[in-house]
N, C-alpha and C positions, 0 to 999 in steps of 0.2 A: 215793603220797606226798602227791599235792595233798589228798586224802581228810583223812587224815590229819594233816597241818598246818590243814586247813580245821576241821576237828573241834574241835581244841584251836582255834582263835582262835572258833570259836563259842562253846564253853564259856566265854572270856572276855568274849565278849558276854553273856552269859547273868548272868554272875556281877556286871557293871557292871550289868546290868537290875535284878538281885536288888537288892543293895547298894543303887539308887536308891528302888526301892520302898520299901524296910526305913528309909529315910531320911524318904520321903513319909509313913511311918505312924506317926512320931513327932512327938510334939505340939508341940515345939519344936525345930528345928535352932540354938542357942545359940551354942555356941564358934566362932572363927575359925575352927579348923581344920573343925570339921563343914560349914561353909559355905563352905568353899573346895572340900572334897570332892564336895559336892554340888552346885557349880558345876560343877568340873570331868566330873564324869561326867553330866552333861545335857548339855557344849558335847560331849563325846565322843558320845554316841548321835543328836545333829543331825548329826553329819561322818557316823557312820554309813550315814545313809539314802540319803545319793547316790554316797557311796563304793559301796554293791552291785550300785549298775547299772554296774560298771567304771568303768575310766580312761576318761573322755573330757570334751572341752572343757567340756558343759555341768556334768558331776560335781565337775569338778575345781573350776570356777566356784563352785557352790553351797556345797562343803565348806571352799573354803580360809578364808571368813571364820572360821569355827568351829577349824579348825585353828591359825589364827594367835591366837585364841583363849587354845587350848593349850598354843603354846611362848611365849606373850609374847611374839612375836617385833614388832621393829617392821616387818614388810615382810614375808610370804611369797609362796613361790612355786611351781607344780607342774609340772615336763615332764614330757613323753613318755621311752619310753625311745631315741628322737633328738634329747634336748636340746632338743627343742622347747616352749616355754613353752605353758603350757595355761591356768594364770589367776595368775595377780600381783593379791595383794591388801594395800593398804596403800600408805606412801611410797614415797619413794628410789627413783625411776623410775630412775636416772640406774645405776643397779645392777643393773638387767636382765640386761643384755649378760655382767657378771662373772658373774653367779648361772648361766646358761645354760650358760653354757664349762664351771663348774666341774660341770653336772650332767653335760655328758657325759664328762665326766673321772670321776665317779664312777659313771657307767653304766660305761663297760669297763674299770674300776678295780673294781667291784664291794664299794667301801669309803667312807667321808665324805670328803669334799673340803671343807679352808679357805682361804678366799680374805681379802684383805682391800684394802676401797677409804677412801680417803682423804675426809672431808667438803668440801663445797663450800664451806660456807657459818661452819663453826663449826670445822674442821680435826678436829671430834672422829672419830677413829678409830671408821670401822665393819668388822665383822665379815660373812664369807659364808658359813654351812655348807649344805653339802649332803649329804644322807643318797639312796643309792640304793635304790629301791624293790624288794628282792627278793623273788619270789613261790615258791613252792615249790623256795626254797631255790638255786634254779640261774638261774631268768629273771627278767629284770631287766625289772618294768614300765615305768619312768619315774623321779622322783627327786622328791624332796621337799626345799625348800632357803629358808634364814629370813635375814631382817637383822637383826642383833645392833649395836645402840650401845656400843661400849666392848668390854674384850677377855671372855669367854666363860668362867665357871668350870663347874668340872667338873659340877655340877648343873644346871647351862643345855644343856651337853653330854647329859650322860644323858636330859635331860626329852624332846631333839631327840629323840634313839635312842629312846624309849619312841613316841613319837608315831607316828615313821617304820614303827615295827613293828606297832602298831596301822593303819594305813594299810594295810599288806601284808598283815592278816589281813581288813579287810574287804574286800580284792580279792581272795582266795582264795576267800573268801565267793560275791562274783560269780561268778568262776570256774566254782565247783564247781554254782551256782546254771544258769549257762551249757552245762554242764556235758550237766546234769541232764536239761534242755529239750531239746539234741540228743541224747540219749537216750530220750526218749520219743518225739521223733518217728522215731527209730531203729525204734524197738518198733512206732510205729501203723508203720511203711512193712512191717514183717517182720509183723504179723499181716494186713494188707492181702493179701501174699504168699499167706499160707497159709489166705484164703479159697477153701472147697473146687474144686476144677477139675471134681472130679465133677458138683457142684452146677451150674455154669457148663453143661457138658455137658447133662446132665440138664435144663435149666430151656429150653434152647435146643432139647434135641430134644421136650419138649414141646412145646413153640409151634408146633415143626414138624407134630407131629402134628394142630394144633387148626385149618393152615393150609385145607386144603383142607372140613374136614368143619363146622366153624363158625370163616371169617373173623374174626367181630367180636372172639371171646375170644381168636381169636391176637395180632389189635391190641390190647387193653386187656393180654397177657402180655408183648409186647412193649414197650410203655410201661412198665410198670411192672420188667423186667427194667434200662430204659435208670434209672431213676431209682435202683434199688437201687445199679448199679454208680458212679452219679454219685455217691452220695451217698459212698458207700462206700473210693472213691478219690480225696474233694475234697482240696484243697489246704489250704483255709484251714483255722487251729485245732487244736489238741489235745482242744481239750473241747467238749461240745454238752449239748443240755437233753435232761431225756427224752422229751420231747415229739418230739422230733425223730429220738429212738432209735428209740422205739416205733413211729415212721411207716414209718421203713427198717425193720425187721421185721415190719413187715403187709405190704409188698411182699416182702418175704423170703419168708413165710406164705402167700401168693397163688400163687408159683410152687411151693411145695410141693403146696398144696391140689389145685392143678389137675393133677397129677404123679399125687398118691396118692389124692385124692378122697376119700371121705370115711374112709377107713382112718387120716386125721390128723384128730383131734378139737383144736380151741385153746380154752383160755377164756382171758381178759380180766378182769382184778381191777384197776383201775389208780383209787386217788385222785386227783379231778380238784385239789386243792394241791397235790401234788407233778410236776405236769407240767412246772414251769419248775425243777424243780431240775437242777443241773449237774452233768456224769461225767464222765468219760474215752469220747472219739471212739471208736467200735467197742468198748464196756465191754457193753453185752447181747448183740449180735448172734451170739457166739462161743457162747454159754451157752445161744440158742434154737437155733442151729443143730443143737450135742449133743445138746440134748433134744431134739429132732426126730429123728436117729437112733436116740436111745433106744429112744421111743415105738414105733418101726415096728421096730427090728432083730431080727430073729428073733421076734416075735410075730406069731401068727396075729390077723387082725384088726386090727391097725396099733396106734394108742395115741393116749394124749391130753398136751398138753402145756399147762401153766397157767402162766400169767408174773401176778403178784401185785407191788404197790407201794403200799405206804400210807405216811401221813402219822404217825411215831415221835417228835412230840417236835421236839428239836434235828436229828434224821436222818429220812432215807427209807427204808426198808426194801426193798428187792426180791429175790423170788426168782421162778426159773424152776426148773419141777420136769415131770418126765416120771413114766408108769409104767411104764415097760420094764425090760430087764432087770437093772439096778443094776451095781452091782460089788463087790468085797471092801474093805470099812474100810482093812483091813491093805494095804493100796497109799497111801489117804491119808495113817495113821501115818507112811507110809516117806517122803513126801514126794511122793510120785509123782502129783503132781495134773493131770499132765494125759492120765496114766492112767485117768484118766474116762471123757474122751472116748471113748476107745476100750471101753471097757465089759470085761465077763469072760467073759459070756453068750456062748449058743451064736452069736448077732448078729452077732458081732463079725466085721467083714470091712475088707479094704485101704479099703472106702470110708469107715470109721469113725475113719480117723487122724483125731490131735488135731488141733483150730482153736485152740489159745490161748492154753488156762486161765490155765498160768504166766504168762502175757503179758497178762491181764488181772489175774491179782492183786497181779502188782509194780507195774502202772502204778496201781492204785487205792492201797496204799502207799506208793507214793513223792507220791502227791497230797494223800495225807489221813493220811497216819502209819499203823503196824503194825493199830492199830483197825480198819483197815477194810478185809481184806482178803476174798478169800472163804472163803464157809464151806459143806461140802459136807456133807450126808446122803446115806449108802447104805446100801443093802447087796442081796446075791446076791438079785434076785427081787424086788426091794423100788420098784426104780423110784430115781429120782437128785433129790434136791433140790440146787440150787446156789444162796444167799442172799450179797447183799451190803449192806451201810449206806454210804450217801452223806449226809456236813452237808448241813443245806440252805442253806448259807452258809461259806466259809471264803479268808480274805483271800487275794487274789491268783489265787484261781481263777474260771474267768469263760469263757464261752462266746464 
């Protein structure tokens, strides 16, 4: 449900973006009315901006001048959803106290609350509405609530209730944006998981083997096994450069090498501009990995595996491709992309389960939009390409 309410108040942001632009590219904004309209929907996309980092003191802070703005109000004010005031901006300090009470009254009233206090100074009759802030329909963020000189027509009413519900969809906004984020870190912790154990095995009983008969390379596999798994299980971040990708998969490539010797051919294609561009944390390492199984499974002679990145423009281009045993299209059609991994070939064994795929094409989608998801070549005998495009820039993503 929050998806979907979130969806629709985006589409309303979208449609106030448009509608402003359409406004910006006209040579004259003339009429009263054009210039109220276009007032109003600039002070609405400034409340916007802080409204999406959720409800909190500093948000509420920064949006409510802009808000108060919006209702004309002479006095607003924002709680928590404990009636706790978050920022009051404007007059009639002396109106706090009444505005708070009435918001938690319309916190578990789940409905507007009118209050009304008497002037100090002028006896002129002030007004208190509070409109509760409800978010996917059931929970109650906080409350939104204004000071009105004089008694409230019904257009002062509706304007409140328009406002309040614009409020509620840019926190759904947040939400779904908060959402998002513990979800992908969701995804990196379950593909972390389902780095191979064979791999782990295998890379440990090599070193074993290089212990007694040459020392030194068991120290430099051992270093280099400690850095892969540091890297591989950091804490910090969702996203990294490639530069930093490419480094954990030449250690990745080292415990291979020394494993299969030279039955694994690598080559290296990498533009040196695109090293500082940024991906998704563990976005190559899944797709070298596969090709490395490719490359060796079931052929005599082992195989070679080529990771390629150039400089495309507005994007990066990278692919990693094997030539081993491929697999049938008609698994990709059906959606079965991480039917890859596992290949069709005679190869194919329990140590060939998938590392990801899905798991790296949703997270490169939900960062970068449906554009840029992966994109596979096969076929039986043919060897596996795996190609992805990364912006080399896109707001709010950042290593």
């Amino acid at each position: 449900m929050v998806s979907t309410v979130a969806a629709v108040a985006g589409a309303a942001v979208l449609a106030v973006v448009v509608l402003m632009l359409w406004l910006r590219t006209q040579r004259v904004v003339t009429t009263p009315a054009e210039r109220a309209v276009h007032s109003a929907l600039h002070t609405a996309s400034l409340a916007a901006v802080p409204l999406r980092r959720g409800l909190t003191v500093a948000s509420a802070g920064a949006a409510a001048p802009h808000l108060r703005n919006l209702t004309g109000a002479a006095a607003l004010g924002v709680t928590d959803a404990d009636g706790v005031l978050l920022a009051w901006e404007g007059g009639h300090g002396d109106l706090v106290a009444a505005l708070t009470d009435a918001a938690k009254r319309a916190v578990d009233g789940g409905r507007a609350v009118l209050a009304r206090g008497e002037g100090s100074q002028d006896a002129a009759v002030r007004t208190v509405i509070v409109q509760p802030l409800v978010v996917d329909d059931s929970s109650v963020a906080g409350a939104l609530g204004v000071v009105l000189t004089g008694p409230p027509g019904p257009g002062r009413l509706g304007a409140l209730a328009d406002v309040a519900r614009y409020v509620c969809g840019q926190l759904e906004l947040a939400e779904l944006d908060a959402s998002r984020a513990r979800l992908d870190r969701a995804e990196v912790r379950a593909l972390r998981a389902q780095i191979s154990p064979h791999f782990i095995y295998n890379a440990l009983n090599t070193v074993a083997s290089f212990v007694r008969t040459d020392p030194d390379r068991a120290r430099e596999l051992i270093l280099e096994f400690a850095d892969f798994t540091r890297y591989s299980f950091r804490a910090a971040g969702e996203f990294t450069v490639l530069a930093e990708e490419l480094r954990n998969i030449e250690r990745y490539l080292a415990l291979e090498r020394a494993r299969f010797g030279d039955a694994l051919q690598v080559r290296l294609q990498i533009a040196p501009e695109v090293l500082g561009v940024v991906l998704p944390f563990l976005a190559l390492q899944p797709l070298v990995e596969n090709a490395v199984r490719h490359g060796l499974a079931g052929r005599p002679g082992g195989g070679t595996v080529t990771i390629v990145a150039n400089d495309a423009g507005t994007d990066c281009v990278i692919s990693v491709e094997d030539d081993g045993v491929g697999m049938d299209p008609e698994l990709l059609r059906s959606g079965a992309l991480d039917a890859v991994a596992g290949g069709t070939g005679p190869g194919k064994s329990d140590e060939s389960a998938h590392v990801g795929l899905a798991n790296v094409d949703d997270r490169l989608r939900a960062a970068f939009g449906n554009d840029y998801g992966l994109v596979v070549e096969t076929a039986p005998g043919a060897g596996t390409k795996v190609s992805l495009r990364v912006p080399k820039f896109r707001v709010g993503v950042r290593a």
